[in-house]
matplotlib code that plots the C-alpha trace (Angstrom):
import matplotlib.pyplot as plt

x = [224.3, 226.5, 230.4, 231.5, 234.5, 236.5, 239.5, 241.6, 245.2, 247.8, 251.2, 254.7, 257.3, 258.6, 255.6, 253.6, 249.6, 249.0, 245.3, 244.6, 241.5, 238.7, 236.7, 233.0, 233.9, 234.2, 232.5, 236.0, 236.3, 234.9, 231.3, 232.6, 235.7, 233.1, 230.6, 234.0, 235.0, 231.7, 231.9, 235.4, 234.2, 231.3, 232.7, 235.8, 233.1, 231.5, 234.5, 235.2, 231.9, 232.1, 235.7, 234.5, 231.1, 233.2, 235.5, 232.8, 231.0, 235.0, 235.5, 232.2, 232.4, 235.4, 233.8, 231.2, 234.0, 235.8, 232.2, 232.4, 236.1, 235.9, 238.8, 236.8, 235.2, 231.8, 230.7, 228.1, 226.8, 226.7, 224.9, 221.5, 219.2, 217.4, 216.4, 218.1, 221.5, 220.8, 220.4, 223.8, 225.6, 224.1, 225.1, 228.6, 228.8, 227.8, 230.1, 233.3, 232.2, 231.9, 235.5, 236.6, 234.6, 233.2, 230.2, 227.7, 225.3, 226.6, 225.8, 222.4, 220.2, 221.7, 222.5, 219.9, 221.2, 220.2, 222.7, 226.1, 227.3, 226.1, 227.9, 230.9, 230.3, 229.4, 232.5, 234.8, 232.9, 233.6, 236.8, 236.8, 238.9, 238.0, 239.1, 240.7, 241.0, 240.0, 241.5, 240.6, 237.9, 235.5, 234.9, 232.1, 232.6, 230.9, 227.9, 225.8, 222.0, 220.9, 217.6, 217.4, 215.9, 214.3, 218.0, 218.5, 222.6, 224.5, 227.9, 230.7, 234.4, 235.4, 237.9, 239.3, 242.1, 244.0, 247.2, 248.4, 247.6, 245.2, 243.0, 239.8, 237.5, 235.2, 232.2, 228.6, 225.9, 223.1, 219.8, 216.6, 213.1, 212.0, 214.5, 216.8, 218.7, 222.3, 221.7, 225.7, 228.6, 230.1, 233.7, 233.6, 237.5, 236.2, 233.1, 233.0, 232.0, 229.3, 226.3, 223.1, 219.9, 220.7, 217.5, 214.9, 215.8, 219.5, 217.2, 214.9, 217.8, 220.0, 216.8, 215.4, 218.8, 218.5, 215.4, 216.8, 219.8, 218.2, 215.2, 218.7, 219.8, 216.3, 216.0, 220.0, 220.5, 224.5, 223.7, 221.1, 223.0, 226.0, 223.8, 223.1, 226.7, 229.4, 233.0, 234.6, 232.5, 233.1, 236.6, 237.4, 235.0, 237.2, 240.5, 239.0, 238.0, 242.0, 242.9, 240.6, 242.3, 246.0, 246.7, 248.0, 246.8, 245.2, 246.2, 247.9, 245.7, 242.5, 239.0, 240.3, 244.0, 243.6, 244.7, 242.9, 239.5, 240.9, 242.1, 238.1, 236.4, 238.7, 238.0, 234.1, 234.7, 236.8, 233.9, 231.0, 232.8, 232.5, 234.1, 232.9, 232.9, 229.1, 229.2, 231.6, 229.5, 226.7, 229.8, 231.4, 228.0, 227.6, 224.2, 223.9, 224.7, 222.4, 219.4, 219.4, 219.5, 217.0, 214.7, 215.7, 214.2, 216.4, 216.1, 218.3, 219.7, 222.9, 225.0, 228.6, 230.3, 229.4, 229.2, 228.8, 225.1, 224.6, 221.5, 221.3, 219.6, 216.6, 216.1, 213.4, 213.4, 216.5, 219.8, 221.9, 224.5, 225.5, 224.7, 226.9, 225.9, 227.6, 227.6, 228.3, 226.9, 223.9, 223.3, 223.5, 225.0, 225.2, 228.6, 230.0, 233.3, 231.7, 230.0, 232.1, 234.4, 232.0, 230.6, 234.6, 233.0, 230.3, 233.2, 231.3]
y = [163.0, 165.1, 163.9, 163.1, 163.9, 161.1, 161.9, 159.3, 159.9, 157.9, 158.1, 158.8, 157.8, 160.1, 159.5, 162.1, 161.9, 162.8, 163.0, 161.1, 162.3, 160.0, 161.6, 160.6, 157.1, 154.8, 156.6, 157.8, 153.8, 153.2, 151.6, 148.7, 147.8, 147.7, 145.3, 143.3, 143.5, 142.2, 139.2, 138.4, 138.0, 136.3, 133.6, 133.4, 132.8, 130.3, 128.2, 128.7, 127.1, 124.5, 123.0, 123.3, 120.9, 118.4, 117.9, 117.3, 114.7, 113.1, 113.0, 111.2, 108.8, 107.3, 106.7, 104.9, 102.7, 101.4, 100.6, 98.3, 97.3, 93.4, 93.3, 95.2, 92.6, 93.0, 91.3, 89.1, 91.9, 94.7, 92.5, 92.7, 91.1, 88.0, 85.8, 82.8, 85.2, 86.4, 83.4, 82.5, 85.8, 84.1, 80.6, 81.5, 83.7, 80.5, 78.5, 81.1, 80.6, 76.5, 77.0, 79.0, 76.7, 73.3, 74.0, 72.5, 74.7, 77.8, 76.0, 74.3, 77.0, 77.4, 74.0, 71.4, 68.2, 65.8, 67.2, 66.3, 69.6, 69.2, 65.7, 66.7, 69.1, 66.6, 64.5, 67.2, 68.1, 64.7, 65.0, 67.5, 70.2, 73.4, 73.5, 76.9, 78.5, 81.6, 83.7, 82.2, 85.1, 84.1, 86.7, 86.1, 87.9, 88.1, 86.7, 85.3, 83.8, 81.2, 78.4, 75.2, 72.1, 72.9, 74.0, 77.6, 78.1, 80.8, 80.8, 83.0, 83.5, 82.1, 84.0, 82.1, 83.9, 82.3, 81.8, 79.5, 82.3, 83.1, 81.1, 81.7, 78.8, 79.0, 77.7, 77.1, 76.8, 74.6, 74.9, 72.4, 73.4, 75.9, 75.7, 78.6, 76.0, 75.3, 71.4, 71.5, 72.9, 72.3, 73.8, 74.5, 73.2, 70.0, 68.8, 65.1, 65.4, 67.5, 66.4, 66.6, 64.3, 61.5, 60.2, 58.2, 55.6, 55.2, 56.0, 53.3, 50.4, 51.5, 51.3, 47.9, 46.4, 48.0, 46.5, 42.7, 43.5, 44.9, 41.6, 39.4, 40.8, 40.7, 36.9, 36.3, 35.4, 36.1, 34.4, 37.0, 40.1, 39.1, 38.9, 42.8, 44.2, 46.0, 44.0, 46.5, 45.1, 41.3, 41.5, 43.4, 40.5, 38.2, 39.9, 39.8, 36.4, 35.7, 37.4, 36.0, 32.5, 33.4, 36.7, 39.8, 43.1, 45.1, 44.5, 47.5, 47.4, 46.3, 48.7, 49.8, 50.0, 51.7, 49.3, 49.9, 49.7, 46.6, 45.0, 46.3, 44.5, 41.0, 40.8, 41.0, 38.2, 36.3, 37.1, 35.7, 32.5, 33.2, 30.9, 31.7, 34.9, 35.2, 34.7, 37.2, 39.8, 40.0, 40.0, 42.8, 44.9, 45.3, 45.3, 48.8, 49.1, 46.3, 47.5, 51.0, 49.4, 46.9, 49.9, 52.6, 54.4, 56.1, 59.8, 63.1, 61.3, 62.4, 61.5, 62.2, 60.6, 59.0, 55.3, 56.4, 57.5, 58.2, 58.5, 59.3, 56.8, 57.7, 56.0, 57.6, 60.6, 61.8, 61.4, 58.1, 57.2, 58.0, 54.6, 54.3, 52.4, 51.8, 51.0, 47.5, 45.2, 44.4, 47.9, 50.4, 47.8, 48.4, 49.5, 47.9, 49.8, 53.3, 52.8, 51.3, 54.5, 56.7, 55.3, 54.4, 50.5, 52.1, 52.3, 54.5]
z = [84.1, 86.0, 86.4, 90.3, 91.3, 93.5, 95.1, 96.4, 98.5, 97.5, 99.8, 97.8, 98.0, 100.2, 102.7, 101.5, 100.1, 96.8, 95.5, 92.2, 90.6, 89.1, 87.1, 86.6, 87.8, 85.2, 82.4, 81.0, 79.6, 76.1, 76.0, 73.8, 75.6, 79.1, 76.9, 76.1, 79.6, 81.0, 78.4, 79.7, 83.5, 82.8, 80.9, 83.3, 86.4, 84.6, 83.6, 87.5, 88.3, 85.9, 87.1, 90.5, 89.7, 87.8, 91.0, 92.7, 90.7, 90.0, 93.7, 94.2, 91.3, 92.6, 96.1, 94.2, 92.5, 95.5, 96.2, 93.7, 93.6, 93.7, 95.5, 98.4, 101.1, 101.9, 105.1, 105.8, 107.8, 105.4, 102.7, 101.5, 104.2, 104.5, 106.5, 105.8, 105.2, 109.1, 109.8, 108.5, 110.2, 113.8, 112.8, 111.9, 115.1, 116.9, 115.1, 116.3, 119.8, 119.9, 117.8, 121.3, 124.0, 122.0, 123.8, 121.3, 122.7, 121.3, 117.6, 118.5, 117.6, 114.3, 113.2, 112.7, 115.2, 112.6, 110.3, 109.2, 110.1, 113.7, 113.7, 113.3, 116.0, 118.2, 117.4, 117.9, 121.7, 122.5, 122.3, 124.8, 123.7, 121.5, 117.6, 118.0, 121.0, 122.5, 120.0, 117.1, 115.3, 112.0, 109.6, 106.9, 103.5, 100.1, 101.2, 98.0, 98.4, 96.2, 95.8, 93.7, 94.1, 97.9, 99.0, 100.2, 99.9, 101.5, 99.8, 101.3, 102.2, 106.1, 107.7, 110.0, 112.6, 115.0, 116.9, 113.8, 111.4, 108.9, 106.7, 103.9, 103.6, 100.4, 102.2, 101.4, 104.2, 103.7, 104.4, 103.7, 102.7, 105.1, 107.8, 109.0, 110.4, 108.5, 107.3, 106.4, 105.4, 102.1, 101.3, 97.3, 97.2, 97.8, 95.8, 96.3, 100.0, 99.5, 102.2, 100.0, 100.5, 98.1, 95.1, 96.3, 94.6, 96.9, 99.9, 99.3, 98.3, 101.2, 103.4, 102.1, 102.6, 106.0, 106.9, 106.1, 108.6, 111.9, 111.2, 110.7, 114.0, 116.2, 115.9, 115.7, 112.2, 111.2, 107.8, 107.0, 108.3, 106.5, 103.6, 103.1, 104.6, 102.1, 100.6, 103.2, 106.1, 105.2, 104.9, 108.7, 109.6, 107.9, 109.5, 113.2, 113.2, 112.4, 115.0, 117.2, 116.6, 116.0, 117.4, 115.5, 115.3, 112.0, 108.3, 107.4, 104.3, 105.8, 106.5, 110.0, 111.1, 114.6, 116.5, 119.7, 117.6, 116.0, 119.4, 120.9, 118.1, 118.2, 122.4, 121.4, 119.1, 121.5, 124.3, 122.3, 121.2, 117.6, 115.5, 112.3, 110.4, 110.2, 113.9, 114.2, 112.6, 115.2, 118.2, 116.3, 118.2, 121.5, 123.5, 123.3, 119.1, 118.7, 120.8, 119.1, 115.4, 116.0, 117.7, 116.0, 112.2, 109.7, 108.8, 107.7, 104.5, 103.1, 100.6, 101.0, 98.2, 95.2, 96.4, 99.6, 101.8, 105.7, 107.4, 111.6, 113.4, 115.5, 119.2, 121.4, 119.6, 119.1, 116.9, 117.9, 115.5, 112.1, 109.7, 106.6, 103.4, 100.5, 96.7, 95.8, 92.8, 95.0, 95.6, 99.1, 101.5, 105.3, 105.6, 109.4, 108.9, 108.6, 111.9, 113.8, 112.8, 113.6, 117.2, 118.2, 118.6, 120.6, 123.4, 126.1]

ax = plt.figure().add_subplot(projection="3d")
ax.plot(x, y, z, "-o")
ax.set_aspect("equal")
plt.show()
């Protein structure tokens, strides 16, 4: 092989070129210290390559743990679909705007009407003025899907924003058998007023006891109504048939203390001439309150506390009143008070 000559100018330092002469390229560098050489680069590029990989896969394992940070929020919205937890993203979406307007029919597509849920919707419309505002903003997080015992439960985290502030609800959503309609609303802080059909067994006393009260109250027998009612029941009787005769307003201790209720129910009293406390019983109902019990079936049962079951009463079709029973010795008494705290004394 024949030697090339390279000749290369390299300025002084005075200014001037100076040729530097390469002989034969490279070949002038031992073949041993070029084997060593290419060793030396090779590894060098490869440790390059490797530190450059490894930031890569660093950079995109931590993404992947403030995927998983349980601190981070994941919203209803960004959780793994189903029906029944799109049903609960619309339902809650609903619920923000009856929480703006208490329009109940921004919530009636989502919440079943016979319900206790849609109750107190239906409560809080009547009193004619929204729950939050038109600021007020709910934000579902942490969505979890769950089945047991015919129940489909969406739990989650309620953000609720308003003018008053900030607040997180721990709130599970409801739904019976099939339905992607929210039965109710349960908020885990408070366990005892969870809204769940009750057993057969407080169904069927509750209803039994029921029966005896509306056929006490068709042919006008106070005995026979006063028969099946709860303590709480014959005592406000007890306490409005005073007042009938003597004057005074509620017991501060007694079943019901609002005093407008309490002065409603002793001038019904007073109207129907009822001496004596099983008398009074019937004249604590109006027409209306009596008509729709007599007429009217049970359905949608709940139970609310321990000694403590609702059902919503049926006339023509649709929801009328909530009816309360509770636990005595006898068993799941008519409770008087419940309703009449419910219906407002059926004041329309």
């Amino acid at each position: 092989m024949t030697d090339l000559d390279i000749q290369i100018d390299v300025p002084d330092d005075d200014g001037l070129k100076s040729p530097v002469r390469v002989l034969g390229g490279n070949n002038w560098l031992p073949p041993w210290f070029k084997a060593v050489l290419v060793i030396l680069l090779g590894t060098l590029a490869t440790l390059m390559l490797g530190a450059y990989l490894l930031g890569r896969s660093r950079a995109a394992g931590n993404g992947d743990e403030g995927a998983t940070d349980p601190s981070v929020s994941t919203t209803i919205g960004s959780a793994a679909s189903s029906p029944t937890v799109d049903a609960s993203l619309a339902a809650v979406s609903a619920w923000e705007g009856f929480a703006r307007s208490a329009d109940l029919d921004a919530v009636r597509p989502w919440f079943d009407d016979a319900g206790p849920q849609f109750v107190l919707f239906s409560q809080s419309a009547a009193a004619g003025a929204p729950a939050g505002g038109e600021g007020v903003t709910f934000e579902p997080r942490n969505p979890v899907e769950t089945k047991a015992d015919g129940l489909t439960t969406v739990s989650m985290e309620l953000v609720v924003t308003g003018p008053q502030g900030q607040d997180v609800y721990p709130y599970d959503l409801v739904y019976r058998g099939d339905s992607l309609k929210v039965w109710t609303v349960v908020d885990r802080r408070a366990p005892g007023t969870v809204a769940l059909p009750p057993p057969q067994a407080v169904v069927d006393s509750a209803a039994q006891n029921w029966g005896r009260f509306t056929s006490a109250l068709a042919i006008g027998d106070a005995k026979g109504a006063s028969a099946v009612v709860s303590e709480p029941t014959r005592v406000l009787v007890d306490q409005v048939t005073a007042a009938a005769r003597s004057g005074g307003g509620p017991p501060a201790d007694g079943p019901i203390t609002d005093p407008a209720l309490f002065d409603q129910l002793v001038a019904r009293v007073k109207a129907a001439d009822a001496a004596s406390p099983d008398n009074a019983l019937l004249a604590l109902l109006n027409a209306d309150q009596r008509r729709a019990l007599v007429t009217g079936q049970l359905a949608a049962w709940t139970q609310v506390d321990a000694d403590r079951v609702v059902a919503s009463l049926i006339v023509d079709g649709k929801p009328a009143a909530i009816v309360p029973f509770r636990a005595t010795a006898e068993g799941w008494m008519f409770d008087l008070v419940g309703a009449l705290e419910t219906s407002n004394g059926g004041n329309s």
